[in-house]
C-alpha positions as CSV (number, residue, x, y, z in Angstrom):
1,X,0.0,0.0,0.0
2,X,2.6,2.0,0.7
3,X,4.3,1.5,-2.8
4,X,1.0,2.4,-4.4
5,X,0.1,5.2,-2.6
6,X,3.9,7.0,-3.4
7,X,3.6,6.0,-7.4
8,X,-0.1,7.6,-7.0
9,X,1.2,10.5,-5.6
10,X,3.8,11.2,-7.7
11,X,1.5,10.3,-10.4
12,X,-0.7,13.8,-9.2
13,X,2.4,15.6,-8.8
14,X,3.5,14.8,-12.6
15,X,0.1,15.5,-13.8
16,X,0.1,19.0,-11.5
17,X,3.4,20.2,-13.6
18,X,1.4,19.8,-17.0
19,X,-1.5,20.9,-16.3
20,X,0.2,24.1,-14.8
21,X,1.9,24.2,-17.9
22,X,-0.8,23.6,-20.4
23,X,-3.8,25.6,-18.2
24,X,-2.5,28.5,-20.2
25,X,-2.7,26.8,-23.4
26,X,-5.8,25.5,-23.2
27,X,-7.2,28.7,-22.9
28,X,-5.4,30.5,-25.9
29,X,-5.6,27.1,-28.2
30,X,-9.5,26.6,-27.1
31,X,-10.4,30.3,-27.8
32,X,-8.2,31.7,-30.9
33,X,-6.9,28.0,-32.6
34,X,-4.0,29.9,-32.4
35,X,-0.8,26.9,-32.6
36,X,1.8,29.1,-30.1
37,X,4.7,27.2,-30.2
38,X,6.0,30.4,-28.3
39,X,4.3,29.5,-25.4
40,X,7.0,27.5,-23.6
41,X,9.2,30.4,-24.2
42,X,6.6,32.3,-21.9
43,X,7.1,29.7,-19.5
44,X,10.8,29.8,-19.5
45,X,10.3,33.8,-19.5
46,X,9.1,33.1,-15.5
47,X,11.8,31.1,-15.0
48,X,14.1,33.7,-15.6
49,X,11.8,36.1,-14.0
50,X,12.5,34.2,-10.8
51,X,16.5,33.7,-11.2
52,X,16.9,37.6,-11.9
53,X,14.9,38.8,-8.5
54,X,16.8,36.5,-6.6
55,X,19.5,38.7,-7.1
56,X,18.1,41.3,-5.8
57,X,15.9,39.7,-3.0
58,X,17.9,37.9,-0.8
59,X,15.0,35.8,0.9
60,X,14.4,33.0,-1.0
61,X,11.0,32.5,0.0
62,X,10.3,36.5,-0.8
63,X,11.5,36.1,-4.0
64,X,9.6,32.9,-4.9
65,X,6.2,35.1,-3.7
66,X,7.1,38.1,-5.4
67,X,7.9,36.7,-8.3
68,X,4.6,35.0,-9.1
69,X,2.7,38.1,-10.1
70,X,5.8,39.5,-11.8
71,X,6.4,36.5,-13.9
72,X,2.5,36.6,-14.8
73,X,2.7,40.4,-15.5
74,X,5.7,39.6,-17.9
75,X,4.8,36.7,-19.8
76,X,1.3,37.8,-19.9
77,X,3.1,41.3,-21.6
78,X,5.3,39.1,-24.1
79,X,2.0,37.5,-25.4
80,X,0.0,40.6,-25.9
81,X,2.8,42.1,-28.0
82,X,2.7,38.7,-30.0
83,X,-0.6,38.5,-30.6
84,X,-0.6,42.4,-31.7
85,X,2.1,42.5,-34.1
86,X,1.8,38.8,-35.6
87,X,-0.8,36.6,-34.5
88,X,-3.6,39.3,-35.0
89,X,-2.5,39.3,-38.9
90,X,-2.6,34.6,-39.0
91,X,-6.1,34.0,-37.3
92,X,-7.7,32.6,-40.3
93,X,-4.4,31.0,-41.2
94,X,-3.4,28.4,-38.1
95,X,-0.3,26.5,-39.7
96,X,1.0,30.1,-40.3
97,X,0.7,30.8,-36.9
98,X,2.5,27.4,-36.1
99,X,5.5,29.0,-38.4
100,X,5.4,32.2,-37.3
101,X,5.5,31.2,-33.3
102,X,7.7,29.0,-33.7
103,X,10.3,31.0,-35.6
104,X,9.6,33.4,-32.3
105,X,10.6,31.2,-29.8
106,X,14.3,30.4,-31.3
107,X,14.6,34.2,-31.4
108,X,13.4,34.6,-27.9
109,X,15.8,30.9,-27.0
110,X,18.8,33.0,-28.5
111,X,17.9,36.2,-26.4
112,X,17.9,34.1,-23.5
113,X,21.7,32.7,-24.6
114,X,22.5,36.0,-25.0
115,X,21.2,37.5,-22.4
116,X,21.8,34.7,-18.9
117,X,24.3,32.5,-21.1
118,X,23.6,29.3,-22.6
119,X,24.7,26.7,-19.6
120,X,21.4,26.1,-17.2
121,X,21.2,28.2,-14.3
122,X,20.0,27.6,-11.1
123,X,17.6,29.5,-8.2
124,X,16.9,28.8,-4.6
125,X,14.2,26.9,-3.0
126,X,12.7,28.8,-0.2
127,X,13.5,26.7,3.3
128,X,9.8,25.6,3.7
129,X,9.7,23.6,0.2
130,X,12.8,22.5,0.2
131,X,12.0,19.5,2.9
132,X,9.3,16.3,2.9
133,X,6.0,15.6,4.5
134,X,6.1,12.1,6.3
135,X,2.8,10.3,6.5
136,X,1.9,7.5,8.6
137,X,3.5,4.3,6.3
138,X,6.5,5.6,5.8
139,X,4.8,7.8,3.1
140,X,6.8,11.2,2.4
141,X,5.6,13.3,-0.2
142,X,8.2,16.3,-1.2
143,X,6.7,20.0,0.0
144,X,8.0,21.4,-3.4
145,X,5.3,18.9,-5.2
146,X,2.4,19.6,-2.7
147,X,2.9,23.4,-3.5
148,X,2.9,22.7,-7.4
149,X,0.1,21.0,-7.1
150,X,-2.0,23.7,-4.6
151,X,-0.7,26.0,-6.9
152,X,-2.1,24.5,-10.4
153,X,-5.6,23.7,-8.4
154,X,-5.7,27.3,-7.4
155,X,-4.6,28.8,-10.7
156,X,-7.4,26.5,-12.3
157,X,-9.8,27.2,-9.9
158,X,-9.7,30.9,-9.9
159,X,-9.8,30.6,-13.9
160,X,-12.6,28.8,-14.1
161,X,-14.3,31.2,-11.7
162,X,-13.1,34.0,-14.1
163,X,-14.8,32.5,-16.7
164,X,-18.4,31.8,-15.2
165,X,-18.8,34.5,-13.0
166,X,-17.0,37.5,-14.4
167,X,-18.2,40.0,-17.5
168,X,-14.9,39.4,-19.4
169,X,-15.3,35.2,-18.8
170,X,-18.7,35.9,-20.4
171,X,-17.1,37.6,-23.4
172,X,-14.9,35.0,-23.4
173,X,-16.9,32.0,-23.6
174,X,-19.4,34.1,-26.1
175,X,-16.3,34.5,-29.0
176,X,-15.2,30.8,-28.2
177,X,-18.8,29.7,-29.3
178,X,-19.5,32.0,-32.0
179,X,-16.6,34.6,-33.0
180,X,-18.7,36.5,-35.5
181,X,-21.8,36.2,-33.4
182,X,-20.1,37.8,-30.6
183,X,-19.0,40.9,-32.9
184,X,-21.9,41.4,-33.9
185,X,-23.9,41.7,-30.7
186,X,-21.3,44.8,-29.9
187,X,-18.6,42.5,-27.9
188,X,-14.6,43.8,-28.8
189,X,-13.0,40.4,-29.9
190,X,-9.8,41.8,-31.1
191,X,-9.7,43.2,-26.7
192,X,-11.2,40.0,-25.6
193,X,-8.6,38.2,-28.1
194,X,-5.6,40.5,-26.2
195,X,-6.9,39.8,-22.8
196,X,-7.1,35.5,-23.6
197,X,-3.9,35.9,-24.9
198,X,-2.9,38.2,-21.9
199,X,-4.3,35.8,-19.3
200,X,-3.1,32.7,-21.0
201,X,0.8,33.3,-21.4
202,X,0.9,34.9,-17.9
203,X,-0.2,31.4,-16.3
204,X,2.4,30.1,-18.7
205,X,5.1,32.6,-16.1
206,X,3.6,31.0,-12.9
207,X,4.1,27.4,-14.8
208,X,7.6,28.7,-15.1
209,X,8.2,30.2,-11.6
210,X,7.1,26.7,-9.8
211,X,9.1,24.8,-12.4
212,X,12.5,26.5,-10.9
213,X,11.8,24.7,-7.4
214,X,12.2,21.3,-9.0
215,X,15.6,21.6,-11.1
216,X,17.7,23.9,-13.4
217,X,16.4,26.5,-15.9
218,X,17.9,27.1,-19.2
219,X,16.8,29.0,-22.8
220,X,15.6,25.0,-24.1
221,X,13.5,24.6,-21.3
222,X,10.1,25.4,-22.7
223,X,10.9,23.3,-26.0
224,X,11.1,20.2,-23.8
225,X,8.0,21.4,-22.0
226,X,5.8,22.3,-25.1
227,X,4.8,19.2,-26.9
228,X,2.9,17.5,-23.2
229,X,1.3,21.2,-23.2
230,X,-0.4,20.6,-26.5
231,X,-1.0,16.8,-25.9
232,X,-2.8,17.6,-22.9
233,X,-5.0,20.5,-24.5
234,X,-5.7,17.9,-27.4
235,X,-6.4,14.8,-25.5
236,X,-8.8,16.8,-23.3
237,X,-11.1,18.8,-25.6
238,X,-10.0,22.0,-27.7
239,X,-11.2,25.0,-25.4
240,X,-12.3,22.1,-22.5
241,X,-10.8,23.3,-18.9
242,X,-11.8,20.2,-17.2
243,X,-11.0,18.0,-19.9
244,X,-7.5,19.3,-19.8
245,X,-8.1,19.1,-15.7
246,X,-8.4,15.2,-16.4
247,X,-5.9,14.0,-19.0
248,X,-2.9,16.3,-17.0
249,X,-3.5,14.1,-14.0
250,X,-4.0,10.6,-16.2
251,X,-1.5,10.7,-18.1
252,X,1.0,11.7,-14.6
253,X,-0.4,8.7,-13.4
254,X,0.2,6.6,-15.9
255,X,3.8,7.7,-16.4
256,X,4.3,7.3,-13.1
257,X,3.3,3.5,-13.4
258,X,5.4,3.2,-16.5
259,X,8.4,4.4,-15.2
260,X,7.8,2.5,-11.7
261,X,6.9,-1.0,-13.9
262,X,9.8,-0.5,-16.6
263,X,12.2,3.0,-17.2
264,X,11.6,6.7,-17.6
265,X,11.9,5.9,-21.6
266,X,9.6,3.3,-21.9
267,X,6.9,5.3,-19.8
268,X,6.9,7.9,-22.2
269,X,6.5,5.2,-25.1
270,X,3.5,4.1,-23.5
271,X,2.1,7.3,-22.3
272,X,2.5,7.9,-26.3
273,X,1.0,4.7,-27.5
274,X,-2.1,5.6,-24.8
275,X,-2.3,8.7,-26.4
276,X,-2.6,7.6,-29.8
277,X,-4.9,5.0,-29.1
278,X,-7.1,7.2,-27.7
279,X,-7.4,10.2,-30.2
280,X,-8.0,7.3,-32.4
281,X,-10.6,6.4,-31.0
282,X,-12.2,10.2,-30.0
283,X,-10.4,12.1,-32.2
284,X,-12.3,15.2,-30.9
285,X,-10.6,14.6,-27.3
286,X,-12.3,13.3,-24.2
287,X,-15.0,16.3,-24.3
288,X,-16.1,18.3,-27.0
289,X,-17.2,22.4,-27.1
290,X,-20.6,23.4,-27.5
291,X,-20.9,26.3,-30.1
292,X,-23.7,28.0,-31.7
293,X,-21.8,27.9,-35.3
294,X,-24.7,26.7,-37.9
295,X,-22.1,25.7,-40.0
């Protein structure tokens, strides 16, 4: 029991790091079909936010709080200026967006080289998360992973609030179901398209800040980070929150099994193979979004 309780655990904690890292996705993907291969460059752009205030802020744990909002208030930033001076121009055209992003993200990889140095850097963990948990069993659960994983329910929590109980999450949801529909009822998409975009790459910083407490940071990071992002998003429903709510913390589990039964390489053959298998059997992923397109 106590074997399967730790591989179930870490199983949560793995699917707590993607889905902090494709919440933001989901949101910009479900809304705009807009393919940002830039967004793990927003991610890694909170990474870096975190290793630069550490050198001014002494306190670990200070710096870890302060930068969450900065690292949302700077990523969210990069991917308004993205989505006003390129994406705006592609939304019609998704596999141009697909180029265009990801010709953005080397440029913003080599800024990073140029800018921190291409060797991985690395921050502090504030004292508190740096320990374990130890649960009756000989259970211990590492205090990094248990505020990950608070931290990914809360960021999806208070999104999904935003978006069913706020005037912008009904704009929102009314351009997701019918873009031109909404227009012409007097709603702003190109502002509501700004503030998705805004929203949805500043959760990509926070993805970014909790990612420094469990290794190194580098300019690569977010390419090794962006394909799970967009299997998650796709396995669980374009524009579906809880859908992507459900696959991030499957498919953690089932890595977690796969790496526990065999090695990390396998795992992520069979996490793969799953994958597959499923979208071949519900290509549309596990839910599907409602519009009111008569097309």
């Amino acid at each position: 029991m106590t074997v399967l309780f730790g591989q179930l655990f870490t199983g949560i904690s793995i699917g707590a790091v993607l889905l902090l890292i494709a919440i933001g996705l989901a949101l910009t993907f479900g809304q705009m079909n807009v393919i940002n291969m830039a967004h793990g460059e927003f991610i890694m752009a909170g990474a870096y936010t975190t290793y630069v205030l550490q050198q001014s802020i002494t306190g670990a744990g200070l710096s870890l709080v302060v930068a969450l909002p900065v690292a949302f208030v700077v990523a969210g930033t990069m991917g308004v200026l993205l989505e006003v001076l390129l994406i705006r121009r592609l939304y019609a055209r998704p596999l141009d967006t697909l180029l265009v992003t990801w010709g953005v993200s080397l440029m913003l990889q080599q800024l990073a080289r140029d800018v921190f140095g291409s060797p991985n850097v690395q921050t502090r963990a504030p004292e508190l998360l740096t320990g374990n948990v130890a649960l009756p069993g000989g259970l211990t659960i590492a205090n990094n992973r248990l505020f990950i994983l608070a931290l990914a329910l809360a960021a999806v929590a208070a999104l999904t609030l935003a978006l069913r109980l706020t005037p912008l999450g009904r704009r929102i949801r009314a351009v997701v179901q019918n873009r031109d529909l909404a227009a012409v009822s007097g709603i702003a998409t190109s502002r509501v398209d700004r503030t998705t975009f805004f929203l949805g790459s500043g959760l990509a910083g926070l993805a970014g800040v909790a990612l420094t407490l469990l290794g190194p940071i580098g300019p690569t990071m977010g390419t090794n980070l962006i394909i799970d992002a967009f299997l998650v998003v796709v396995v669980g429903g374009i524009g579906q929150l809880k859908g992507s709510v459900i696959v991030a913390f499957a498919l953690g589990v089932l890595q977690a099994t796969g790496e526990y039964l065999t090695t990390l390489s396998v795992a992520k053959v069979i996490v793969f193979v799953a994958i597959v298998a499923f979208l071949q059997w519900r290509p549309q992923g596990l839910f599907t979004l409602r519009t009111r397109s008569l097309a």
